[in-house]
C-alpha positions as CSV (number, residue, x, y, z in Angstrom):
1,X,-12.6,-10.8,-15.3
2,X,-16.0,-11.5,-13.6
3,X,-17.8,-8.4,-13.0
4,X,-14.9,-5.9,-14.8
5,X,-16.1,-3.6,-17.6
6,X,-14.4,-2.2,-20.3
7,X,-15.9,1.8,-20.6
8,X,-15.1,4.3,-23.3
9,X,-11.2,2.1,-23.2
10,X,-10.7,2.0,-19.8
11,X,-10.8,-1.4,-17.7
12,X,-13.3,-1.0,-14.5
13,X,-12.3,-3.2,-12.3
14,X,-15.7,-3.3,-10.2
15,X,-14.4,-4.2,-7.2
16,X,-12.1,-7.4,-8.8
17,X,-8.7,-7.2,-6.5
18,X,-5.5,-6.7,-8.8
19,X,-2.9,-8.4,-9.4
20,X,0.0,-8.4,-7.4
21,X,2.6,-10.0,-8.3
22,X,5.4,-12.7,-6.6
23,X,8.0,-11.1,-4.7
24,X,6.5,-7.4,-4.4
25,X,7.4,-5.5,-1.8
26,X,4.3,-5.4,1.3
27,X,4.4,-2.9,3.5
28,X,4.2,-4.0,7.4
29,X,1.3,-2.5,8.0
30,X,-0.5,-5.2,5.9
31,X,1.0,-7.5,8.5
32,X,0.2,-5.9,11.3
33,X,-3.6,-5.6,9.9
34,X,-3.6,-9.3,9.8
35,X,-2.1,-9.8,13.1
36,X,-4.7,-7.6,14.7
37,X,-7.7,-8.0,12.9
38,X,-8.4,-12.2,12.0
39,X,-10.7,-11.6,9.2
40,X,-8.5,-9.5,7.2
41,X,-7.0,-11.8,4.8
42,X,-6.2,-10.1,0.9
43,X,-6.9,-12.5,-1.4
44,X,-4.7,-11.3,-3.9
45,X,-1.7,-11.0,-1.3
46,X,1.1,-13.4,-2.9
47,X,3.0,-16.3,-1.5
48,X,6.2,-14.9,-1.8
49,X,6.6,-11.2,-0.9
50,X,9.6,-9.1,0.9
51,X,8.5,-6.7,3.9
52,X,9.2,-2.5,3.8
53,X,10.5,-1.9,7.4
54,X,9.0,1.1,9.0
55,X,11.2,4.2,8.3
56,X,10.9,7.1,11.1
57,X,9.5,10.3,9.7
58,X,12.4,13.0,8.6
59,X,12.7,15.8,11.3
60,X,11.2,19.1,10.6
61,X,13.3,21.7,9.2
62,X,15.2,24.1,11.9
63,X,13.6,27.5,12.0
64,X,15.6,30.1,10.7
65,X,15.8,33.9,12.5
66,X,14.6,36.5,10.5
67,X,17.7,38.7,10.0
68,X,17.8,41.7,11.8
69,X,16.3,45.0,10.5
């Protein structure tokens, strides 16, 4: 815990990455990051880790008509 502080009984992490742990869940995004941008590597980002597929948004809800007065 280099740097990390322990205030009034709450850990600071001051900037330490957390831990995430083997075989989380990423979503693809994080991949994507990498992909497009070389120097963006997390250092915490395990080994072993399953991907979230990109879900489409859910449709809006169909206007309703105001009854007639």
């Amino acid at each position: 815990m280099a740097g990390a502080e322990i205030v009034l009984g709450f850990y600071l992490p001051m900037g330490e990455p957390r831990l995430i742990p083997e075989g989380v869940l990423i979503h693809r995004s994080v991949l994507e990051r990498m992909d497009k941008d070389p120097a963006y590597r997390p250092t915490n980002l395990p080994k072993d880790y399953r991907i979230e597929e990109l879900t489409p948004a859910p449709a809006p809800p169909a206007e309703v008509a105001a009854p007639a007065a």
